[in-house]
PAZAPA-4460 file (N, C-alpha, C; in steps of 0.05 Angstrom, whole numbers, plus 32768, in hexadecimal, padded with zeros to 4 digits):
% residues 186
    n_x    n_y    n_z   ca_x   ca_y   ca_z    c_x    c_y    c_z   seq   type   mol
   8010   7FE8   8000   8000   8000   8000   8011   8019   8000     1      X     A
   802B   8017   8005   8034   802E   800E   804A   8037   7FF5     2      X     A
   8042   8024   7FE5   8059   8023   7FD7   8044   8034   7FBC     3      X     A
   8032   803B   7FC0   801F   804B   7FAE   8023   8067   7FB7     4      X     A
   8032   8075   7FC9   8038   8092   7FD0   8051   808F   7FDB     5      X     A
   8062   809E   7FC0   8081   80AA   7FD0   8083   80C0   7FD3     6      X     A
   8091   80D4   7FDF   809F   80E8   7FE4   80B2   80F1   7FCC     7      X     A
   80AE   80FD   7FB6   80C5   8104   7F9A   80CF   8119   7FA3     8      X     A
   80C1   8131   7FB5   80D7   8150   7FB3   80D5   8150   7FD3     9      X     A
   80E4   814C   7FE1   80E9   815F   8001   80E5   8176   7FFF    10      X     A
   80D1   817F   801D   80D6   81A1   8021   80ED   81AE   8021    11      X     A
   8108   819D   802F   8129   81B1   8028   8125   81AE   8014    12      X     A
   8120   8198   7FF8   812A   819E   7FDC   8116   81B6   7FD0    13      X     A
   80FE   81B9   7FD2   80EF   81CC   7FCC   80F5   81E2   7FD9    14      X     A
   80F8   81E7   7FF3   8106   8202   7FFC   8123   8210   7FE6    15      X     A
   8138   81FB   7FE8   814E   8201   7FD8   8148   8207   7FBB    16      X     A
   8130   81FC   7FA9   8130   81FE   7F92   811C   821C   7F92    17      X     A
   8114   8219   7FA4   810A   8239   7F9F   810D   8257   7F9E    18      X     A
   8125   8253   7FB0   8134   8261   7FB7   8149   8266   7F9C    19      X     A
   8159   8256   7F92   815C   8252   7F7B   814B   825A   7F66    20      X     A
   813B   8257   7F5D   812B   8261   7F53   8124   827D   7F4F    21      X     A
   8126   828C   7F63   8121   82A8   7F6E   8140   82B4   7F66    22      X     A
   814D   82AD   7F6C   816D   82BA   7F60   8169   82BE   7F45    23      X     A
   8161   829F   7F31   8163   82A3   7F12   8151   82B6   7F11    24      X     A
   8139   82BC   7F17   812A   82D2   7F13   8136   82EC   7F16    25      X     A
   813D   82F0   7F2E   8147   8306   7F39   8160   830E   7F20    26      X     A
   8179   82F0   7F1C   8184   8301   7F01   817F   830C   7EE6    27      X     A
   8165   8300   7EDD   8154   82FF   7ECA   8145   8313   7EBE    28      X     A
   8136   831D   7ED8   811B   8329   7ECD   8121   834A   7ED4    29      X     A
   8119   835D   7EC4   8116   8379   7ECF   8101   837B   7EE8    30      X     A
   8111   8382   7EFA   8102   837C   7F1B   80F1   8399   7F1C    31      X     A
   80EF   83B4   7F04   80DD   83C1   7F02   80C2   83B8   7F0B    32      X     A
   80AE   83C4   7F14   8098   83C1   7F10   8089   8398   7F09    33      X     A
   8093   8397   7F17   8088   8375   7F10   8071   836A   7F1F    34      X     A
   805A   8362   7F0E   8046   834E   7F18   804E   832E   7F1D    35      X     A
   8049   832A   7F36   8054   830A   7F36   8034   82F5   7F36    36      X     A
   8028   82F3   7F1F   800D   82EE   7F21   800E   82CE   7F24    37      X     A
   8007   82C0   7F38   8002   82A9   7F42   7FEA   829B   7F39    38      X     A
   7FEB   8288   7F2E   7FD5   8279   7F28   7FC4   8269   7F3F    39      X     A
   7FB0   8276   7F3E   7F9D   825D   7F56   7F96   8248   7F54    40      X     A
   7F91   8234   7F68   7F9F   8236   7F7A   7FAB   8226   7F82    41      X     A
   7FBB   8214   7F7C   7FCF   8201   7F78   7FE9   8217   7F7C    42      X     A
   7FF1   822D   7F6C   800C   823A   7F70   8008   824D   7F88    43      X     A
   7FED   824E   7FA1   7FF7   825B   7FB0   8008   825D   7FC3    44      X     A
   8013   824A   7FC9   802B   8243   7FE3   8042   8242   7FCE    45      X     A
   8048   8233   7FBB   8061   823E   7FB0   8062   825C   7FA9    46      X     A
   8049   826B   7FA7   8058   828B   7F9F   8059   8298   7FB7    47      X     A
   8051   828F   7FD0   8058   8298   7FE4   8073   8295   7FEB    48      X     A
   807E   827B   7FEB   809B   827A   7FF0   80AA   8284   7FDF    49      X     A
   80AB   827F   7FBA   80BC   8295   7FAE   80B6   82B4   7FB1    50      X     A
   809F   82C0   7FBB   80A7   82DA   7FBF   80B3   82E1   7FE7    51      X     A
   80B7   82D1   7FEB   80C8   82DA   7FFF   80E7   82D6   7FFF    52      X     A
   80EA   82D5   7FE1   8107   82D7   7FDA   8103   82E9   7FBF    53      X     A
   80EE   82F2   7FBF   80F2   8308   7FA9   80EE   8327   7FB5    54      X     A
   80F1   8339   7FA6   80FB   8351   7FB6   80D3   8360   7FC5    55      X     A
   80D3   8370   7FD7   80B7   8376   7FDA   80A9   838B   7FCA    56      X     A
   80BF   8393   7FB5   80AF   83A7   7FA2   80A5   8395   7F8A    57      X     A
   80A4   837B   7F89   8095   8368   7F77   8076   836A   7F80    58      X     A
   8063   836E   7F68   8043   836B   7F77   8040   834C   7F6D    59      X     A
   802C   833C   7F85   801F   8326   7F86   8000   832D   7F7D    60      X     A
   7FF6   8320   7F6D   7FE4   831C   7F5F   7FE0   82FD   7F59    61      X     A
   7FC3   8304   7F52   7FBA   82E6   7F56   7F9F   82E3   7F38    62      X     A
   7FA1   82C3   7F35   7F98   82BD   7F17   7F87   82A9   7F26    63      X     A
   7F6F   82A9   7F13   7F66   828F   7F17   7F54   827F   7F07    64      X     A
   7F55   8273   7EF8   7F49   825E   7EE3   7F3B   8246   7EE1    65      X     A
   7F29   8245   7ED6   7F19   822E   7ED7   7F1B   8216   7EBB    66      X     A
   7F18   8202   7EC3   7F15   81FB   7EA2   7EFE   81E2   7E9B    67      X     A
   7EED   81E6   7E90   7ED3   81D9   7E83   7EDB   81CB   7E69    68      X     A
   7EC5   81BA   7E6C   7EC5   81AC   7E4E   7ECF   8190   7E48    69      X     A
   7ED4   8189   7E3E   7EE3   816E   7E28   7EF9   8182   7E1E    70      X     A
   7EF8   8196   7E11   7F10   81A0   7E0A   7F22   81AC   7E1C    71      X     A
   7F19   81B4   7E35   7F2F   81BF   7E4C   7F1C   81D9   7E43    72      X     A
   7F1B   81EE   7E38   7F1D   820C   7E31   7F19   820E   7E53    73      X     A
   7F30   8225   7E4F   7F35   8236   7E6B   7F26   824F   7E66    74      X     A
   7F1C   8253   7E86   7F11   8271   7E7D   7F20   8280   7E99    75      X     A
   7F1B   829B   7E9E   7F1F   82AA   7EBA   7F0E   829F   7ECE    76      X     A
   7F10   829A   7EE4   7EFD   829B   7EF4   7F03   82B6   7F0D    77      X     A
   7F18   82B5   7F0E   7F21   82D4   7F19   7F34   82E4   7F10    78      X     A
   7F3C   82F2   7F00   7F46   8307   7EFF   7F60   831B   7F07    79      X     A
   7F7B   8319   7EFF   7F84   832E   7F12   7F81   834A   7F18    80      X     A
   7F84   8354   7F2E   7F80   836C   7F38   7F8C   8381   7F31    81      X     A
   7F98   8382   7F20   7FB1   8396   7F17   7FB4   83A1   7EFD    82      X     A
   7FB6   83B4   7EEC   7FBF   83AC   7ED3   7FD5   83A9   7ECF    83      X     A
   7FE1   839D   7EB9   7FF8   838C   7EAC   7FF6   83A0   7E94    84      X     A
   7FF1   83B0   7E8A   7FFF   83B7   7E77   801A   83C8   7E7A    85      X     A
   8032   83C0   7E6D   8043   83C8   7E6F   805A   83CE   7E85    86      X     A
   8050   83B6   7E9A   8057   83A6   7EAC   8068   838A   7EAC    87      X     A
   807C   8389   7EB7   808C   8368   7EB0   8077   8359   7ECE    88      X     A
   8073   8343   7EB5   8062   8328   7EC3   806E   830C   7EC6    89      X     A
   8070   8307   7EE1   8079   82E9   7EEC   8063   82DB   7EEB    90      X     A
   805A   82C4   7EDE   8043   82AF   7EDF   804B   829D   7EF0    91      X     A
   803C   8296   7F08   8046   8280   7F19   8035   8268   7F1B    92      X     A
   803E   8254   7F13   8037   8237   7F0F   803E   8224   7F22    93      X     A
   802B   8219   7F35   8037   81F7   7F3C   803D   81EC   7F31    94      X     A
   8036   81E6   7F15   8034   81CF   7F03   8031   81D8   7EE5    95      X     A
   8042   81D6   7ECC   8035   81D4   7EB5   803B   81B9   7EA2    96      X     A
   802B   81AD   7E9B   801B   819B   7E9E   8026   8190   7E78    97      X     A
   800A   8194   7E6D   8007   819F   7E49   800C   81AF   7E43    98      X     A
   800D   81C3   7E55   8016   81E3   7E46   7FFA   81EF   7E3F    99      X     A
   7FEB   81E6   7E31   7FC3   81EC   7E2E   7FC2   8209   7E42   100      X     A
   7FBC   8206   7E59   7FBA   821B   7E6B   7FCD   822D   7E6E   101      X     A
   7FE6   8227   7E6F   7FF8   8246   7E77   7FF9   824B   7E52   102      X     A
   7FF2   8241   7E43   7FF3   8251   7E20   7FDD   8261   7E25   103      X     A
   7FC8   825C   7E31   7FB1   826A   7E2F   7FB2   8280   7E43   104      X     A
   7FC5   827E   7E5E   7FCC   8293   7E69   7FE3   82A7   7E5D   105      X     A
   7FF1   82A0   7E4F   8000   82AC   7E41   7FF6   82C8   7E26   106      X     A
   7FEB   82BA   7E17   7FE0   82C5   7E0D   7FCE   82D8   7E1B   107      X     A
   7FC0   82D5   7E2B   7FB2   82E1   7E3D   7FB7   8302   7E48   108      X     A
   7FDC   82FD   7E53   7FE4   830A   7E5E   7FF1   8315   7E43   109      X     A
   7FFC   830E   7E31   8006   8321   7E1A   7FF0   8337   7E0C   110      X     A
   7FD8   8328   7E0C   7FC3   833E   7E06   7FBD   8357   7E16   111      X     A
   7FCC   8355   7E2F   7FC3   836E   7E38   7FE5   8382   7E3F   112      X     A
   7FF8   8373   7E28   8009   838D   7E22   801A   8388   7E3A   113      X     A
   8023   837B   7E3F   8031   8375   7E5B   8056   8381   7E47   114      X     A
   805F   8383   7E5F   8080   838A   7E55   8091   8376   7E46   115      X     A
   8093   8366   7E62   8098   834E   7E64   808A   8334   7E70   116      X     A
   8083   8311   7E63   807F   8304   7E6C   808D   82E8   7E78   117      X     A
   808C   82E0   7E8F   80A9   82C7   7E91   808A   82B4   7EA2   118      X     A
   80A0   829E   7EA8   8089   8289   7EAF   8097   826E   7EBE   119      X     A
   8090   8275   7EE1   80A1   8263   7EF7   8085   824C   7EF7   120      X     A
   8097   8238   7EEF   808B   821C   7EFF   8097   820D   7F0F   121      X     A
   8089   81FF   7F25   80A2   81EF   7F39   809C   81D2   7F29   122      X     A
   8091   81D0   7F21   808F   81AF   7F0F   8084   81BA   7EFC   123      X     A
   8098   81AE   7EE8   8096   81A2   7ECA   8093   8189   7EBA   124      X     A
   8077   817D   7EBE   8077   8174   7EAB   807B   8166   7E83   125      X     A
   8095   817E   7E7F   8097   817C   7E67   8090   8166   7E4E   126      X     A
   8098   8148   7E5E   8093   8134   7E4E   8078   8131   7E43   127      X     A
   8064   813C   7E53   8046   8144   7E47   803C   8155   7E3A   128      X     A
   804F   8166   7E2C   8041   8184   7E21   803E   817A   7E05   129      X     A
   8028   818B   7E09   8010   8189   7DEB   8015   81A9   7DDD   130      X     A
   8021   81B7   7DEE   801F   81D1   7DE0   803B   81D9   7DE8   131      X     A
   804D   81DC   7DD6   8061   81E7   7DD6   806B   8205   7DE6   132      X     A
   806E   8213   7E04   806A   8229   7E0A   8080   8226   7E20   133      X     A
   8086   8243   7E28   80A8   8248   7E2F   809C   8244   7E4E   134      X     A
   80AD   823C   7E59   80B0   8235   7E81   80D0   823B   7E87   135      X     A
   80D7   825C   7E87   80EB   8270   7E89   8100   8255   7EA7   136      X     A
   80E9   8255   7EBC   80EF   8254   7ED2   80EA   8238   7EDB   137      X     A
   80FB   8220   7EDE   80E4   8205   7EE9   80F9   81FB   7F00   138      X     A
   80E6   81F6   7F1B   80EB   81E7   7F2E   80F9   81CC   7F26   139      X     A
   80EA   81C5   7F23   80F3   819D   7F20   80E1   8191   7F00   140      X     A
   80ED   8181   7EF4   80E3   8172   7EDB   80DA   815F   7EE7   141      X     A
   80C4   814E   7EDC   80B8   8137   7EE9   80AA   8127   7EDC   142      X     A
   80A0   8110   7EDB   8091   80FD   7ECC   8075   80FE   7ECF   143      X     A
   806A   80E5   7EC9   8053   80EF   7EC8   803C   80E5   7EE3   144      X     A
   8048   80E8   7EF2   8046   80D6   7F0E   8031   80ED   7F17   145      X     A
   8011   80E4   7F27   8009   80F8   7F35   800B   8106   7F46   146      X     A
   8014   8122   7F44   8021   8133   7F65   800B   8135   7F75   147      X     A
   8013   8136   7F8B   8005   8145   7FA5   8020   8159   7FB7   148      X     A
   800A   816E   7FC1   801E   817A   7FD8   802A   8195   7FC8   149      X     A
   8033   81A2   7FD8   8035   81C1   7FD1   8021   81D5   7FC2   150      X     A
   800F   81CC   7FBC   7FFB   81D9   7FB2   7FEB   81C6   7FA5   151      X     A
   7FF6   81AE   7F94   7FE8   81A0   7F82   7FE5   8189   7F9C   152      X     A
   7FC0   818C   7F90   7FB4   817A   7F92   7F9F   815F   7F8F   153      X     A
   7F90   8153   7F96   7F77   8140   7F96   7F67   8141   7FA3   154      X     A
   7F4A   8147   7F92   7F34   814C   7F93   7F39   8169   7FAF   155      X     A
   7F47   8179   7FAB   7F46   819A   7FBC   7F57   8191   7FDA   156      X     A
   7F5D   8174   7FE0   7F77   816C   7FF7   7F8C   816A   7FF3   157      X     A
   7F9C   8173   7FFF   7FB8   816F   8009   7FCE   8184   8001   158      X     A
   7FC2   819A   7FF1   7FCB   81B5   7FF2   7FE2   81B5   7FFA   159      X     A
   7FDF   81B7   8018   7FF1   81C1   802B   8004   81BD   802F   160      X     A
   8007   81A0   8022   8021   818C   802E   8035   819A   8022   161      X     A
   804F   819D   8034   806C   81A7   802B   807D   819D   8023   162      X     A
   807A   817D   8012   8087   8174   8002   8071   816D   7FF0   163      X     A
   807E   815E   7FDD   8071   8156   7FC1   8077   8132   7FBB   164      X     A
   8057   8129   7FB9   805D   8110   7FB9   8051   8108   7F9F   165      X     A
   8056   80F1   7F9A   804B   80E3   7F81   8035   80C6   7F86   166      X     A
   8027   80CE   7F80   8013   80B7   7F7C   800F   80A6   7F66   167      X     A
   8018   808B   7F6F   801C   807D   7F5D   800C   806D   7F5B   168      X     A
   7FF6   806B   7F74   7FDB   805B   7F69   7FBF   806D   7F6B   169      X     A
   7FAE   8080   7F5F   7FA5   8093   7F60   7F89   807D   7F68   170      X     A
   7F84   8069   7F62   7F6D   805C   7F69   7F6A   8054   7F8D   171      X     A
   7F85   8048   7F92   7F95   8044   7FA7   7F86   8067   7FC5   172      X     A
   7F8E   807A   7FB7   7F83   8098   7FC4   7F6C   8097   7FC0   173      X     A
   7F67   8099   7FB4   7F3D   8095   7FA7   7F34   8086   7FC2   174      X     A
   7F3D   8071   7FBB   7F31   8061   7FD0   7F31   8062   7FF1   175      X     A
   7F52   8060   7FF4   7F5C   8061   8006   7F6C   8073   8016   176      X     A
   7F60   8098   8017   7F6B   80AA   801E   7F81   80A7   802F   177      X     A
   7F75   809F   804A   7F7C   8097   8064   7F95   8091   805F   178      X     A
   7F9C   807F   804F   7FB2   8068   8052   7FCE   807B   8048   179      X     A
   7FC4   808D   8032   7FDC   80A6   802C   7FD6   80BB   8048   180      X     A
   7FC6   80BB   8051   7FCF   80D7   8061   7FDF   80C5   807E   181      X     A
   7FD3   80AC   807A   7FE4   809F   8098   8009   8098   808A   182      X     A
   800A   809B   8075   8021   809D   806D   8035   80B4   8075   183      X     A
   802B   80C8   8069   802D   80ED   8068   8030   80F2   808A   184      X     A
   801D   80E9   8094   8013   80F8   80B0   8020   80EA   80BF   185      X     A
   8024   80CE   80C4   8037   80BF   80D7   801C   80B0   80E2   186      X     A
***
């Protein structure tokens, strides 16, 4: 049973890669005027921790998307608070996946005249992209194993957790919550 949830990223390794992370930025980007717009809500705890290694004249802003259908189409479901035109914009990702959704956030944010656009994920899925689109900034590469923890989650649980695990029997969780969180939890 237990052999259906491992542990793939430690909180030190996610601490250190973030941190990391925040330097390449920091040498990178014109630290003018920058929106650091976070995707909800899966990237809210990682953009909490990379902006406390980014400087405090960065604004936090926040995105949030829904997606319907058989085809995926994403729409807004909230809005950022700010305008972006002519503003440098950080997109912050838990996860990109197919690429489908941050193309459609991309484009999104180029329509409204932004300066600059870059784009932090802490997992990359690359081996799965359906849509060819730039990820300036990536945490960790990874397969195609189901995450939990740091933001990404199942069915709206386990958010919180400060490492990142992989689920390798998703029927196994379905069924048998308990038996991963008596894992996780002790």
């Amino acid at each position: 049973m237990s052999d259906s949830f491992i542990e793939v990223i430690s909180k030190d390794t996610i601490d250190r890669r973030v941190a990391e992370l925040a330097d390449e930025i920091m040498n990178d980007v014109d630290t003018q005027d920058v929106v650091v717009v976070s995707v909800l809500k899966g990237s809210l705890i990682f953009t909490k921790d990379l902006m406390a290694h980014l400087p405090l004249t960065f604004t936090p802003d926040f995105l949030s998307l829904t997606r319907f259908g058989r085809e995926g189409r994403v729409s807004v479901a909230m809005d950022v608070s700010v305008p972006l035109e002519g503003r440098n914009v950080l997109l912050v990702l838990e996860i990109v996946d197919t690429g489908l959704t941050l193309s459609t956030m991309r484009k999104m944010m180029l329509t409204r005249g932004v300066r600059s656009l870059r784009t932090v994920a802490l997992i990359d899925k690359a081996r799965r992209r359906i849509v060819d689109v730039p990820v300036e900034y990536r945490g960790f590469q990874v397969g195609d194993e189901y995450l939990l923890g740091y933001g990404m989650d199942w069915e709206g649980r386990y958010r919180n957790l400060e490492s990142i695990w992989a689920v390798l029997d998703i029927e196994q969780l379905a069924q048998h919550p308990e038996t991963f969180e008596a894992i996780v939890f002790g």
